[in-house]
PAGUVEX-55961 format. One record per atom (N, C-alpha, C, O, CB): residue in three letters; residue number from 1; atom name; x, y, z. Coordinates in steps of 0.001 Angstrom, whole numbers. Each point is the difference from the previous one (the first is absolute). Glycine has a CB too. Example, Ala and Ser with C-alpha at 12.3 -4.5 7.8 and 13.67 -1.06 7.14 Angstrom:
# PAGUVEX-55961
kolba,milo,bavo,u,v,w
ALA,1,N,13190,-5690,7800
ALA,1,CA,-890,1190,0
ALA,1,C,900,1200,0
ALA,1,O,1036,-19,665
ALA,1,CB,-2928,-1154,581
SER,2,N,1542,2223,-1966
SER,2,CA,820,1190,60
SER,2,C,-770,1090,730
SER,2,O,509,1108,169
SER,2,CB,675,-1736,-2314
END
This chain:
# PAGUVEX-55961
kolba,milo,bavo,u,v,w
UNK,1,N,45535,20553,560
UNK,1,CA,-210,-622,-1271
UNK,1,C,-1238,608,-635
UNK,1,O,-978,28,747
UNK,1,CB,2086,-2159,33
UNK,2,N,-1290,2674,-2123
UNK,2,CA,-968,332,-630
UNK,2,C,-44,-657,-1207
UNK,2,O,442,583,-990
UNK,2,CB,-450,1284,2113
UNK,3,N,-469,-3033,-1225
UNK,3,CA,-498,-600,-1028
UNK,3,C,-1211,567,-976
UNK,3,O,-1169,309,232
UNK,3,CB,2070,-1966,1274
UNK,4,N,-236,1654,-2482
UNK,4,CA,-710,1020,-1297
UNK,4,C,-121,-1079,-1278
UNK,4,O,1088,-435,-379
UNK,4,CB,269,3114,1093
UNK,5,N,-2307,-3068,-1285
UNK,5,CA,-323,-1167,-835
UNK,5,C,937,1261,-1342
UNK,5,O,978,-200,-720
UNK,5,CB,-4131,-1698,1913
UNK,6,N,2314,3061,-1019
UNK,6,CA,1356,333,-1431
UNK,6,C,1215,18,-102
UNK,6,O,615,185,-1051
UNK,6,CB,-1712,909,616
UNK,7,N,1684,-1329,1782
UNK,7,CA,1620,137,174
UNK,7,C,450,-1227,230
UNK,7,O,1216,-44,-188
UNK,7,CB,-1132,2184,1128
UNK,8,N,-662,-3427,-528
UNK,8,CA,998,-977,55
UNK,8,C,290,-975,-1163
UNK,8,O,-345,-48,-1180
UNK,8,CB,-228,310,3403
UNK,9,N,1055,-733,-1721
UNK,9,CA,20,-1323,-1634
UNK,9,C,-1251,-1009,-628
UNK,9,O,-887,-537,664
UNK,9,CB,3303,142,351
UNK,10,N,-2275,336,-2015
UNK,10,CA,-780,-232,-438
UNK,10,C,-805,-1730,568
UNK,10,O,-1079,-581,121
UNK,10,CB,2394,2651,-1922
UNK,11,N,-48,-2202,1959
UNK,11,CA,104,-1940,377
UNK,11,C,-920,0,1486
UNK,11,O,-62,-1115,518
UNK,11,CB,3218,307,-1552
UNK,12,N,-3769,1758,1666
UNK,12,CA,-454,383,1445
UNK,12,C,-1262,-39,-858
UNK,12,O,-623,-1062,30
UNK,12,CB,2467,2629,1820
UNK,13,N,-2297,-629,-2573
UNK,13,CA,-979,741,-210
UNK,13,C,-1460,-1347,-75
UNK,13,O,-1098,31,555
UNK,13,CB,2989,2330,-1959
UNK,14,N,-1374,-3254,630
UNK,14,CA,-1114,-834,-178
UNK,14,C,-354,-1083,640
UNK,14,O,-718,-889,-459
UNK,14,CB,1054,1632,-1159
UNK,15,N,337,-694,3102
UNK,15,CA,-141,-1140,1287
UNK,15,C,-1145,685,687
UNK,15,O,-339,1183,27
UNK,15,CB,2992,-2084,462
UNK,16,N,-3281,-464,201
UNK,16,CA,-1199,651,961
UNK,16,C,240,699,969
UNK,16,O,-930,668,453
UNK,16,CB,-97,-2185,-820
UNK,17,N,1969,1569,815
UNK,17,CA,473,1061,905
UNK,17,C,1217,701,-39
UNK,17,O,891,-36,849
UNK,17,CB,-2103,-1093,285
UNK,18,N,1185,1768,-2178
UNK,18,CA,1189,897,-622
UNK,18,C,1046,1306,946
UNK,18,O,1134,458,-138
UNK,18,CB,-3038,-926,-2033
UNK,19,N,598,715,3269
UNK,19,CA,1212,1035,1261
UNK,19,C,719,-730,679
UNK,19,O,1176,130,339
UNK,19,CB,-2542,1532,281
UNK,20,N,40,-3071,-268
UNK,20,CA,1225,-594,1054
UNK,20,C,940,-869,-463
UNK,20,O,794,-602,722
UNK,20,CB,-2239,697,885
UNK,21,N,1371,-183,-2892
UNK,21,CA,1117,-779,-478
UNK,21,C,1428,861,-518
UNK,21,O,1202,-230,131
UNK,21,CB,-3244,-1479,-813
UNK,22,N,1521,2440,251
UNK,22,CA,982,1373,183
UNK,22,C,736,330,887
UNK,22,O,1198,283,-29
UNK,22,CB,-2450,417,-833
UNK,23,N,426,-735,1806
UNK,23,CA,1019,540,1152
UNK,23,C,17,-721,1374
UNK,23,O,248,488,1102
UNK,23,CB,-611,1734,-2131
UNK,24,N,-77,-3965,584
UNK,24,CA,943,-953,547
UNK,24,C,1379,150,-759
UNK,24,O,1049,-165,623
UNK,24,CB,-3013,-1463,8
UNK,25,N,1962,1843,-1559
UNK,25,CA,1218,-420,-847
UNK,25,C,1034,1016,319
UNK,25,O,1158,-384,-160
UNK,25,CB,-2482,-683,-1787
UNK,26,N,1097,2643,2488
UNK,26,CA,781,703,390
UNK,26,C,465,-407,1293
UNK,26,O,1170,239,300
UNK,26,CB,-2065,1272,-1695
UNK,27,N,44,-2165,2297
UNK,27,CA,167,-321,1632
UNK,27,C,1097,-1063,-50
UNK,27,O,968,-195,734
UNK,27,CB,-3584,601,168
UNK,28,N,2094,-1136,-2173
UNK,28,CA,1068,-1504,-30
UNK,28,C,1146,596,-121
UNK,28,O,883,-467,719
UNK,28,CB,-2159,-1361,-1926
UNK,29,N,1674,3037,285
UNK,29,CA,1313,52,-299
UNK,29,C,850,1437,655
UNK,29,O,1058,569,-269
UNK,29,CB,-1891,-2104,-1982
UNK,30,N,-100,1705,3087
UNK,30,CA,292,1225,1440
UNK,30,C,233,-288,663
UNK,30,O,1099,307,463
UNK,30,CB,-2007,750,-452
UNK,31,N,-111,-2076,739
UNK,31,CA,175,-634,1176
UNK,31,C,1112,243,1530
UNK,31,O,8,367,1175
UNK,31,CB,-890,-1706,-3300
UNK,32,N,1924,674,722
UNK,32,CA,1257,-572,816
UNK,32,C,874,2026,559
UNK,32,O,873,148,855
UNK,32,CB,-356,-3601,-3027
UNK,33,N,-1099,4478,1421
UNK,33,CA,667,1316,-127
UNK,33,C,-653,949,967
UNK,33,O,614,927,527
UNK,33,CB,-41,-1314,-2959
UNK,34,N,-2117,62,2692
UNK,34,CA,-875,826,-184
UNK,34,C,-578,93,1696
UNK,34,O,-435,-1052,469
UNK,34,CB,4,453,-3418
UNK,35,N,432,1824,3822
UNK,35,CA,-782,120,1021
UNK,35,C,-1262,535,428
UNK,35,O,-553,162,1088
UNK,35,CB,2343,-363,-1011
UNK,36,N,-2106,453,-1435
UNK,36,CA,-1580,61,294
UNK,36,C,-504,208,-1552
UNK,36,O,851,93,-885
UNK,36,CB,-881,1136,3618
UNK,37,N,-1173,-1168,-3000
UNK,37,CA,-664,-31,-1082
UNK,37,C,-1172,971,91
UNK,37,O,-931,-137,794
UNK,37,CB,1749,-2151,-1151
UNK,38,N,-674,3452,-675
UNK,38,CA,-1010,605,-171
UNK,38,C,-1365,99,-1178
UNK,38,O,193,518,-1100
UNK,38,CB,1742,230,2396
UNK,39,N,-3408,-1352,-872
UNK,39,CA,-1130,-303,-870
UNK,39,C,-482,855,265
UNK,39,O,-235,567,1067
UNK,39,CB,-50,-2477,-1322
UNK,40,N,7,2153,-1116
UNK,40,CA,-839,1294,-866
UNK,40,C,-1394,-705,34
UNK,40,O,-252,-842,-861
UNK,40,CB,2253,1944,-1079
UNK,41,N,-2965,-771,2956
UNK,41,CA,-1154,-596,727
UNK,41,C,-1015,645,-1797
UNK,41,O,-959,-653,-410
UNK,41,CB,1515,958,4378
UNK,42,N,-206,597,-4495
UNK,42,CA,-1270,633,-967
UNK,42,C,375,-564,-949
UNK,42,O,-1014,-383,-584
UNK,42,CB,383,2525,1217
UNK,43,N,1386,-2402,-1099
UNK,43,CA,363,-1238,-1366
UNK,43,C,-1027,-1422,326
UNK,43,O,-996,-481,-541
UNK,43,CB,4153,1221,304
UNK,44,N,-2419,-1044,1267
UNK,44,CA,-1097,-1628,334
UNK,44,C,-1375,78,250
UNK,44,O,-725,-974,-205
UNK,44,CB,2474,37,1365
UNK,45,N,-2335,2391,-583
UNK,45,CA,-1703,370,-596
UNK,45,C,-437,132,-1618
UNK,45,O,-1128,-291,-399
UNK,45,CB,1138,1749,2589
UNK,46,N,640,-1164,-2707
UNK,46,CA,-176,159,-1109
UNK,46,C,-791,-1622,-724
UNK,46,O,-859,-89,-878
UNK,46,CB,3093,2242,1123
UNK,47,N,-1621,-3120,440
UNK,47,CA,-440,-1268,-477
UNK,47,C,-1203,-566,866
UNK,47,O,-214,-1207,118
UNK,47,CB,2615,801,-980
UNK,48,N,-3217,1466,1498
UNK,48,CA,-1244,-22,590
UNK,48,C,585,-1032,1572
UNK,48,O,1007,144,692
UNK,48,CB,-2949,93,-3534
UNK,49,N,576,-1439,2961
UNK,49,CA,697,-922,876
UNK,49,C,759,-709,-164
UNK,49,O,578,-199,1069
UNK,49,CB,-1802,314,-438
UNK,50,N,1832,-981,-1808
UNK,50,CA,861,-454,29
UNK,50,C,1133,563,-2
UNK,50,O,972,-750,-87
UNK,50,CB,-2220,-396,-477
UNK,51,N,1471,2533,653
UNK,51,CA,1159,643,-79
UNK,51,C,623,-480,1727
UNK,51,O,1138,-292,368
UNK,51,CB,-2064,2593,-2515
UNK,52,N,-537,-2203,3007
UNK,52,CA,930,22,1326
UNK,52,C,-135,-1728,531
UNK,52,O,187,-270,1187
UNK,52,CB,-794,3337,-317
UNK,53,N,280,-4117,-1851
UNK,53,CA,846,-987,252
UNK,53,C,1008,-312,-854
UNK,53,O,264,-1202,40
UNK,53,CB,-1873,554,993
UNK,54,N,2307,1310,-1831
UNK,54,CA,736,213,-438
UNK,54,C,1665,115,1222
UNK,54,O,976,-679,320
UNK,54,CB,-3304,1572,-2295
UNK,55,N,1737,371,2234
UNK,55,CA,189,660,1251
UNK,55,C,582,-765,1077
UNK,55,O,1162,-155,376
UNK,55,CB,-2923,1404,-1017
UNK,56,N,784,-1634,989
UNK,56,CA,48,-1177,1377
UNK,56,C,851,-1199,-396
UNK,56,O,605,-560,914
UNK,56,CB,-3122,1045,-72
UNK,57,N,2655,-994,-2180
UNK,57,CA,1047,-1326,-426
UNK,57,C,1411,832,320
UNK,57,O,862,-572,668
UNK,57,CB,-2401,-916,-3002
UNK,58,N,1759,2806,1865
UNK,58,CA,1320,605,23
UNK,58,C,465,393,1452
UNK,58,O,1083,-500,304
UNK,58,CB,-1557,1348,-2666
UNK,59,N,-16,-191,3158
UNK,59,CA,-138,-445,1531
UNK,59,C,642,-837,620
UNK,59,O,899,165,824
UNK,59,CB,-2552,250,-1143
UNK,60,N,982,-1767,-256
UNK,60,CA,501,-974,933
UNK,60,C,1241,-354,-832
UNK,60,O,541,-844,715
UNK,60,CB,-2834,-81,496
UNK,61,N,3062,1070,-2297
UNK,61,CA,959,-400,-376
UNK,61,C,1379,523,355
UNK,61,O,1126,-418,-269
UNK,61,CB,-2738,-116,-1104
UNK,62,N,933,2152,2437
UNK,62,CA,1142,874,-147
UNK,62,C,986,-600,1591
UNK,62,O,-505,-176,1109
UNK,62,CB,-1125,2741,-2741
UNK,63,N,2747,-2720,1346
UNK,63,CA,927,-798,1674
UNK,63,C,-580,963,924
UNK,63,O,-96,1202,-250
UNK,63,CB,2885,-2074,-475
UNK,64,N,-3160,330,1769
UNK,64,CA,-102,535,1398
UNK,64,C,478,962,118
UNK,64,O,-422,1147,145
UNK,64,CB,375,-2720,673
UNK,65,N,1470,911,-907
UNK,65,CA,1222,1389,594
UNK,65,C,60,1361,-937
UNK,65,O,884,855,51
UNK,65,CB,948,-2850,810
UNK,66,N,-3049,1987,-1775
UNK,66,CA,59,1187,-478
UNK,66,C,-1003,746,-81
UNK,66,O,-1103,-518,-175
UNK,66,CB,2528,-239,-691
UNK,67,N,-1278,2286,985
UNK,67,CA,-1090,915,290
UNK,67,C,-694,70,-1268
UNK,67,O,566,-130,-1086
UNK,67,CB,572,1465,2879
UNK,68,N,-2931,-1033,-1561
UNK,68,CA,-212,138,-1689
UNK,68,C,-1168,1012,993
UNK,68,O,-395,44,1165
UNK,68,CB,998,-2798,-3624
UNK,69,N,-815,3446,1233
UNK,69,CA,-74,1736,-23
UNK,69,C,-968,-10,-773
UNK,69,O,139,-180,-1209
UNK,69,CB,2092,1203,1408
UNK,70,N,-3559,-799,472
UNK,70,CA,-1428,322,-1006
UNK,70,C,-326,1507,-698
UNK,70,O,-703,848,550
UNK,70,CB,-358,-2596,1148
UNK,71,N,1524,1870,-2645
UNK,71,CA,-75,1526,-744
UNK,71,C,-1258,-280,-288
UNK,71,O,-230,-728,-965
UNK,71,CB,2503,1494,-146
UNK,72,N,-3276,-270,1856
UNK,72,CA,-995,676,-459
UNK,72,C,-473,1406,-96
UNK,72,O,-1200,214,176
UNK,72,CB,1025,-2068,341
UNK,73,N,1194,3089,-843
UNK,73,CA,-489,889,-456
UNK,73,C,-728,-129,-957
UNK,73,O,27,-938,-797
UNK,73,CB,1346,1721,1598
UNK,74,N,-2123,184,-815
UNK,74,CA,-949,737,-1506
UNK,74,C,222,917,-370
UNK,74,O,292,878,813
UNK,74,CB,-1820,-1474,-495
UNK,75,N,1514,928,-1857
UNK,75,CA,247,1008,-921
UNK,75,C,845,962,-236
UNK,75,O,-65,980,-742
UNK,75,CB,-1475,-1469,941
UNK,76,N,2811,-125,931
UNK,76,CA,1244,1261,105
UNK,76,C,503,40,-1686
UNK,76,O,-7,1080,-591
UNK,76,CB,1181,-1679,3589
UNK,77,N,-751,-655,-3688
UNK,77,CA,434,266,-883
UNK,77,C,-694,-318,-1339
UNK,77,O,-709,-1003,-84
UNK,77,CB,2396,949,1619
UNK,78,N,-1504,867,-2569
UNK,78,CA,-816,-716,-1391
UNK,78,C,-148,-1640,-112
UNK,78,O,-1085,-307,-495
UNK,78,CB,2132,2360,-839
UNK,79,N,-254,-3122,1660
UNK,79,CA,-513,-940,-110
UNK,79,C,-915,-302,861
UNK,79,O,-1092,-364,-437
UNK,79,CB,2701,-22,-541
UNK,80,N,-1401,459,2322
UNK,80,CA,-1026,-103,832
UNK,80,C,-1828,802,-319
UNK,80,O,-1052,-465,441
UNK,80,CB,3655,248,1113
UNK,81,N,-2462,1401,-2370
UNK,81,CA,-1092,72,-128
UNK,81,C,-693,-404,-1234
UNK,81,O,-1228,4,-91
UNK,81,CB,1759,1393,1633
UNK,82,N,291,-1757,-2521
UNK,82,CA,-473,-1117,-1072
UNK,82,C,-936,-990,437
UNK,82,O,-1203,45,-254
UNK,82,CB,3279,141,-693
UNK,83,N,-1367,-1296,1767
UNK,83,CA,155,-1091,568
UNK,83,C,-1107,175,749
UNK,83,O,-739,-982,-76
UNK,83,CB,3068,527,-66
UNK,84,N,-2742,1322,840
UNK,84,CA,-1219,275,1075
UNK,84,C,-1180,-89,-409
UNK,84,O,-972,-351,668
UNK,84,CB,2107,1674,321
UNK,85,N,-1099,-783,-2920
UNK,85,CA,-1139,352,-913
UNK,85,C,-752,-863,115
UNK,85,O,-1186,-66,321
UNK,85,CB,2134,1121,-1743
UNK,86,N,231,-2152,976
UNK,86,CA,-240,-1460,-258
UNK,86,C,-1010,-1063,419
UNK,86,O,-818,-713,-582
UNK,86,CB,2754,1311,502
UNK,87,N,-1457,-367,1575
UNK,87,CA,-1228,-491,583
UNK,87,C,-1241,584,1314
UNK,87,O,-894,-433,726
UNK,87,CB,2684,-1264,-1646
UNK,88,N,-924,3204,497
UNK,88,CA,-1369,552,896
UNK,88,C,-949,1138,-1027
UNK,88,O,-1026,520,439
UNK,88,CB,2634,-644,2256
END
């Protein structure tokens, strides 16, 4: 999951916690499909510390029985090194 405040909807954008509500809302409606989940670890820095309790709410929402996959590369791709600017 790479949550991008310019790419999602707008109706996200102005909640206090706009990634993890985002992408609870993808988990809610994956869930039932989905065997693992991959987080885009440099998107949720971007929102300093609260990015990684952000983070940590989405975590615990994801089912057990499914694998979730910490992408934390750096700077392979143009967004990633945007995104890096950001907060380093």
């Amino acid at each position: 999951m790479d949550p991008d405040l310019e790419k999602m909807p707008s109706n996200f954008r102005s909640l206090n916690q706009p990634f993890f509500e985002f992408c609870s809302e993808v988990v809610r409606n994956t869930s039932h499909l989905a065997v693992a989940y991959k987080i885009n670890i440099a998107f949720f820095e971007t929102l300093g510390p609260e990015g990684w309790i952000q983070l940590e709410k989405l975590v615990k929402i994801i089912p057990e029985e499914c694998l979730i996959i910490a992408d934390a590369k750096r700077a392979d791709i143009e967004i990633h090194q945007k995104i890096c600017g950001i907060f380093f």
